[in-house]
C-alpha positions in Angstrom: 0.0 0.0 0.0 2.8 2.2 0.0 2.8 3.1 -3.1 -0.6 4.0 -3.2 -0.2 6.1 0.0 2.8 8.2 -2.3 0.6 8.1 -5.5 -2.7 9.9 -3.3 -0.5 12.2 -1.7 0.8 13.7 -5.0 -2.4 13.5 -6.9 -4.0 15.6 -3.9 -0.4 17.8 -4.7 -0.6 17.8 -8.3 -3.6 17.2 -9.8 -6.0 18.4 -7.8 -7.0 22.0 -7.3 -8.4 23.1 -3.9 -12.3 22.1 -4.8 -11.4 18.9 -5.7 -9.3 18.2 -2.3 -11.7 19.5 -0.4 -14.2 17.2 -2.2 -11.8 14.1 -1.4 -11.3 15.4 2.0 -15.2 15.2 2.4 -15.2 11.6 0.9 -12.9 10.1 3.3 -13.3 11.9 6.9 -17.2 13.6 6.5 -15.9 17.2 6.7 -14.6 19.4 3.8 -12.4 21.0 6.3 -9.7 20.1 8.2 -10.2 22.8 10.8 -7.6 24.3 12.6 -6.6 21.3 15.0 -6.0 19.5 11.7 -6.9 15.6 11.8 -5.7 13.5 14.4 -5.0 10.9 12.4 -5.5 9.3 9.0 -5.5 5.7 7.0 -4.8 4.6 3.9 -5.7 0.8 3.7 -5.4 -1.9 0.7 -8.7 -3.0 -1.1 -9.4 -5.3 -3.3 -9.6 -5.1 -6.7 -7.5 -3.1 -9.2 -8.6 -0.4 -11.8 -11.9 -0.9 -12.4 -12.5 -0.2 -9.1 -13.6 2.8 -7.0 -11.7 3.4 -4.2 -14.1 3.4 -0.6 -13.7 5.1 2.1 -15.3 4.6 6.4 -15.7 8.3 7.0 -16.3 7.3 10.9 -12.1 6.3 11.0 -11.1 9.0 8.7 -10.3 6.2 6.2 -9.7 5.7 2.7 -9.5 2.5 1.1 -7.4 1.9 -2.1 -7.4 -1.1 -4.6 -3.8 -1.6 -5.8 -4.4 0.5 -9.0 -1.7 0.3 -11.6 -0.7 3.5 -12.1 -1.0 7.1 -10.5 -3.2 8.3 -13.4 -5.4 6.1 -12.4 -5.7 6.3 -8.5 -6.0 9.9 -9.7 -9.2 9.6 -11.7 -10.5 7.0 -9.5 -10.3 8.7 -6.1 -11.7 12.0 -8.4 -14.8 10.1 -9.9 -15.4 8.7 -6.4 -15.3 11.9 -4.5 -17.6 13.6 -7.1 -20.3 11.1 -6.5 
């Protein structure tokens, strides 16, 4: 899952603008907002599947669960069609 945890971090960096973040943000903790005490802590787990998959996410533990996509571009588009649904 490491990889995955690097490929989300720089598709929030580089693809992303701030809308769409916020949108992912929302996806995966409930909130658009970080707030200013920021999160206390957050997951990326494995999934299954690969990348026809959406990724999931359990709001309640600030989670976000990734299948093992092959590539960045994808995890990108995935993680965006999934937070704009």
């Amino acid at each position: 899952v490491s990889m995955q945890a690097f490929w989300f971090f720089e598709a929030l960096e580089e693809d992303y603008d701030d809308e769409t973040r916020g949108k992912v943000l929302q996806f995966c903790t409930g909130s658009a907002s970080i707030g200013h005490q920021g999160l206390k802590a957050f997951f990326i787990e494995p999934a299954d599947g690969g990348d026809q998959r959406l990724p999931s996410a359990m709001t309640c533990a600030n989670m976000i669960q990734l299948p093992r996509y092959s590539s960045k571009a994808v995890l990108s588009e995935r993680v965006r069609t999934a937070s704009e649904m």
